[in-house]
N, C-alpha and C positions, 0 to 999 in steps of 0.2 A: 446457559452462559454463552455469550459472543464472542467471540475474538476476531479480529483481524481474517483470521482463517474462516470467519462464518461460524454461523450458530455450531453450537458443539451439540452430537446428540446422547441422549441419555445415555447411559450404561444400562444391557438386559440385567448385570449382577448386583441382584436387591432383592433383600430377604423378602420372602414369600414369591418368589418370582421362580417358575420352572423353565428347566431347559431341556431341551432332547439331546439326549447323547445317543452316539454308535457306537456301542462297547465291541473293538474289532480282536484283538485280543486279549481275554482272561484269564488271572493266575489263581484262582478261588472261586471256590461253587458257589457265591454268593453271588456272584456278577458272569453271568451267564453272556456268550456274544449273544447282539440282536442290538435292535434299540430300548433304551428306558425313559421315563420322565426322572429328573433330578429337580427336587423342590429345595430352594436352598432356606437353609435352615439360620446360618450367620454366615457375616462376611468378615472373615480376619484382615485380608489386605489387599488394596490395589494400587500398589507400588509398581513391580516388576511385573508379573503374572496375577488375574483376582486367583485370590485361593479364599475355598467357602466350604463351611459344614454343609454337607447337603446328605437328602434323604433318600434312597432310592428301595421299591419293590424287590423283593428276591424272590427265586420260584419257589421258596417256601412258604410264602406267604407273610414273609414280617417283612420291614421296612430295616434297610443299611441305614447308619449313620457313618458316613464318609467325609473326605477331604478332596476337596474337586478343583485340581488348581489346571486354570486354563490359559493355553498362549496363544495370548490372543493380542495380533500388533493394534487393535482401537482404545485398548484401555493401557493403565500403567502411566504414574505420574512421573518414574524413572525413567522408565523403556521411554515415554515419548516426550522427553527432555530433551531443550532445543533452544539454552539457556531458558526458557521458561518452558512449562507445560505446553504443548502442544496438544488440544483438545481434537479428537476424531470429531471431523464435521462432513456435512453434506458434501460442501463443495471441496474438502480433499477427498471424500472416498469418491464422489465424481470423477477426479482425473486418474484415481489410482484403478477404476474402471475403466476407461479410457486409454490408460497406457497398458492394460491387459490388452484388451482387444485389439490394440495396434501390432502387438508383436512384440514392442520395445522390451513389456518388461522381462523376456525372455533374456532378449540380447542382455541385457543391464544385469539380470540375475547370475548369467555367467561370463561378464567382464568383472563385478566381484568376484566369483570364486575363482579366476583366473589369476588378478592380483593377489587371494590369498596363498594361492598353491608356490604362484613364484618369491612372496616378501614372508609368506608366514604370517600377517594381518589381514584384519578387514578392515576399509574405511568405516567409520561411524555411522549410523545414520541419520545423525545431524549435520555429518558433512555433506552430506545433499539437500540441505533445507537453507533457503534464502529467499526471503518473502520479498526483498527486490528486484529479485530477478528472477523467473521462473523459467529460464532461456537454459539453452547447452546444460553441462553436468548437475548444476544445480535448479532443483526443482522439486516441489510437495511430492508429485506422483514417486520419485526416486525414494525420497524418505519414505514413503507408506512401504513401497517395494522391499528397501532398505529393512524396516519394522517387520516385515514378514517373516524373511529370509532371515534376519534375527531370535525369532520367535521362534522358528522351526527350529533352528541349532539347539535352543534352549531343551525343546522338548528330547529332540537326539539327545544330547548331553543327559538330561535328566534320567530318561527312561532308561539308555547305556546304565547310565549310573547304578541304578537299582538291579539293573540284572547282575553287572556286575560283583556289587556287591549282595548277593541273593543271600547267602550263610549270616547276615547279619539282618535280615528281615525279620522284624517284630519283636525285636530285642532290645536293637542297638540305631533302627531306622525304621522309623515306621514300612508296614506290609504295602509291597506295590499289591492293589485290585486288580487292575484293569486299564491298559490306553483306549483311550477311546479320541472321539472328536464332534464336535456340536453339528446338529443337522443343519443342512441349510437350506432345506424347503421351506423353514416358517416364514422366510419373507420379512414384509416390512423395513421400518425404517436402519432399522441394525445389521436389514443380509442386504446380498449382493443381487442384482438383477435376475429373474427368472434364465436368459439364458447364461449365464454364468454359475449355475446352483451344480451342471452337468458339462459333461465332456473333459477336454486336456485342461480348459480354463480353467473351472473348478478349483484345482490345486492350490491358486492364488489367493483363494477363501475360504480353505479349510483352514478351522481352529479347531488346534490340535489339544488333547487333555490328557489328564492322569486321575486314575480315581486310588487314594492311597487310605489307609487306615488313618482312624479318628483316634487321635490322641488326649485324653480330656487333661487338664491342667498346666499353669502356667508355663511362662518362658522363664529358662534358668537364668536371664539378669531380672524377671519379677520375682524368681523361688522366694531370697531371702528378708523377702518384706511379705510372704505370701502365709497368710494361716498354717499351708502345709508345712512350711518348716519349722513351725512349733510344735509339730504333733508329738515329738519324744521330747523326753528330759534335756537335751542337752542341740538347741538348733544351730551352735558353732558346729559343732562334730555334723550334724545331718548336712546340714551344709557341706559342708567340706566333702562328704565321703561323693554326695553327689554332685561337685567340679570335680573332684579326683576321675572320677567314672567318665564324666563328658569326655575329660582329657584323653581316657586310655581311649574311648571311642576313636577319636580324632586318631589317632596313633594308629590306630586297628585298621581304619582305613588308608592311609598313606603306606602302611604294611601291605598292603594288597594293591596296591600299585595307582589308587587315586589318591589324588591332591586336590583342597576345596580352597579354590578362591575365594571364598567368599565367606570366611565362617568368623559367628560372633557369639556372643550369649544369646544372641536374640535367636538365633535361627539352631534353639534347640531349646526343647518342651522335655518338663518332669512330669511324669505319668502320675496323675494323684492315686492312680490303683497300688503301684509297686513300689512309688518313690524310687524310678528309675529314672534317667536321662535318654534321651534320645537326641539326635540330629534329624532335622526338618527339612533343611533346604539346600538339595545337591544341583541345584541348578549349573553352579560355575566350578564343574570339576572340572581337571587336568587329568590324563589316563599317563600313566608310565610312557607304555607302546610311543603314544602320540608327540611325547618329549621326548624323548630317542629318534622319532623319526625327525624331528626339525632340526635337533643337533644335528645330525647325519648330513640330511639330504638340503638344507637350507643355510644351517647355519655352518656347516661343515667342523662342527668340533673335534669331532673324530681324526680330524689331519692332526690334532696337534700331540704332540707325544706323552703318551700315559693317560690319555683319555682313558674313561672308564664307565659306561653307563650306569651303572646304579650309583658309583659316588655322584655323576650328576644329577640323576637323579634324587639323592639324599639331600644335596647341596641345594637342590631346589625347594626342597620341599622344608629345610630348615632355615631357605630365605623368605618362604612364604610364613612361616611361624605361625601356624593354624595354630599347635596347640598351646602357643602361649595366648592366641586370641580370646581361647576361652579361658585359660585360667587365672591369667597375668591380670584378664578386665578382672574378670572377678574377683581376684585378688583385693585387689585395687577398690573396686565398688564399695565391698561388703567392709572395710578397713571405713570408708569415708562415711558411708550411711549406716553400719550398722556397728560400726565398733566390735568387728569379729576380726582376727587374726588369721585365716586360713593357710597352711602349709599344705602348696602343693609341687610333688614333682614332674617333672619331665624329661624324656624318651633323652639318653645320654648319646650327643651328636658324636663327642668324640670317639668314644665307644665303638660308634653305629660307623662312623667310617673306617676306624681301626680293624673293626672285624673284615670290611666288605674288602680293605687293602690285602687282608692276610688270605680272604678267601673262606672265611669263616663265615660270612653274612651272605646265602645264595637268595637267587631269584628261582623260583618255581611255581609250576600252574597255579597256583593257589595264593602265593603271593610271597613275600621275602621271610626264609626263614633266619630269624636274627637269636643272639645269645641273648638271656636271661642277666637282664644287668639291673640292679639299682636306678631307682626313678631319681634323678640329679636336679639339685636347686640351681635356677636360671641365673642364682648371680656369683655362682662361680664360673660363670664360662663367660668370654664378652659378647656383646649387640652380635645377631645377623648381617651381612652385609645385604645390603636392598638390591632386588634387584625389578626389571621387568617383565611382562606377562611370561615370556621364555626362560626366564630366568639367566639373561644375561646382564 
């Protein structure tokens, strides 16, 4: 494909296609550090991150079936959105080579995190993409830089993620394997120029990965049109029991002091083994910690009288309304398509701030110990009020 931007080049992520990875470190004996070949087996999506079944040797001699999702700024029809798609081509990674080697995109990498440290934002990385000008602030090589330094947060965020929430691996969030990151000795038209594969450069072309547990069966907005939810007598109740479940997930985590920007039916998968729910995609959490510290130190909320960090916290997280994301769609969906009624509840706000005012609601290492209330229907209480990424 062409664009304006120059031929686009392939994508390495296509079934039958292997990649090397460097598994640096391992949370299971099945993925030993070193390098491995990863044969990709399917490809789910190349929206934000590709994420793909792939296959990998273990020193026992069988073969993983994994989840190998990579961040990587050349792919992603989201990530490299720029009112249209912005296809990885020769002549942007050209310059985005170029302004490595000059130095700049040093300087540029930390006049970002400069502005984010003083505003609490990042600019876009579409706010450096202007194919009329490619002069001062705006310029391809800044977006590619932009797309990197993006990618990496993702991968910190993510992999935070999982460790953090470890006590829920394999249950409630698929098992992190292994980080790892793609070799970049194979060359060609997809890496970076031989002197750039080594030394401090380097860093600008590592694609970073996660290798997580293979989850086989659908996403919980395909469950209720999905075979498995016929499997018992009664697939309103199967149904049901497992949004009810997704929800208390969602809950369990925000109890532990992350928040997921991002969460839908889509981005959680029923196990056809146990007819469980899972959550799939922690890319855009929010940590407690990290919300507290921008009230504090940025947005100075703390000056105001009767602050109170976990009701902000709570407040935040009941204006983000994850867990009506997954129940309220579903609700909603399975009412329009399949003529099922589903009754579900949800985590009682009032409640939750009531205890944490009396002092009944603590924060501890492990996450907020809250009282045991009644799961409350969403339309007894009014709308969330909206807010932004901070939750002001």
């Amino acid at each position: 494909m062409r664009s304006h931007y120059g031929m686009a080049i392939p994508s390495p992520y296509r079934v039958g296609a292997t990649v090397q990875l460097h598994i640096h470190e391992s949370f299971s004996e099945l993925t030993a550090p070193g390098t491995v070949a990863a044969t990709i087996a399917e490809v789910f999506s190349m929206t934000m991150q590709p994420v793909m079944r792939v296959t990998i040797p273990t020193s026992f001699g069988t073969d993983l079936s994994a989840v190998l999702k990579v961040y990587d700024r050349r792919c992603g029809s989201i990530l490299r959105e720029a009112n249209e798609v912005v296809p990885h081509t020769e002549e942007l990674e050209a310059a985005y080579q170029s302004f490595v080697r000059s130095g700049e995109a040093e300087l540029f990498v930390r006049s970002i995190k400069e502005t984010e440290r003083v505003t609490g934002d990042r600019p876009s990385a579409d706010d450096y993409l202007d194919d009329k000008d490619d002069s001062g602030p705006y310029s391809p090589e800044r977006f590619e830089t932009a797309l990197w330094l993006d990618s990496n947060e993702y991968f910190d965020t993510e992999s935070r993620t999982y460790a953090h929430l470890r006590d829920l691996q394999g249950h409630s969030i698929p098992q992190l394997y292994a980080l790892a990151s793609l070799d970049l000795s194979g060359g060609g038209a997809y890496g970076p120029a031989r002197d750039l594969c080594s030394g401090p450069l380097s860093v600008y072309f590592q694609t970073k990965a996660i290798l997580l547990e293979y989850i086989p069966g659908p996403t919980l907005s395909d469950f209720p049109s999905s075979e498995l939810s016929t499997c018992s007598g009664d697939p309103r109740q199967t149904v049901q029991t497992v949004v009810r479940e997704a929800v208390e997930i969602v809950h369990e985590i925000n109890r532990r002091g992350v928040l997921l920007r991002d969460c839908s039916p889509s981005n959680a998968v029923v196990d056809q083994r146990t007819l469980r729910a899972k959550l799939i995609d922690l890319t855009h959490s929010v940590f407690r910690q990290d919300k507290i510290d921008y009230d504090i130190n940025v947005a100075h909320d703390n000056e105001e009288p009767g602050w109170d960090p976990d009701l902000a916290y709570w407040d935040y997280a009941f204006c983000m309304n994850s867990t009506e994301a997954i129940g309220a769609v579903m609700t909603g969906k399975c009412r329009r398509e399949k003529g099922m009624a589903l009754t579900i509840g949800y985590p009682d706000r009032d409640k939750i701030r009531e205890d944490i005012k009396n002092k009944v609601c603590r924060w501890e290492e492990g996450g907020y110990i809250l009282q045991k209330h009644p799961l409350k229907d969403p339309a007894t209480r009014p709308p969330p009020v909206k807010s932004d990424a901070h939750g002001r």
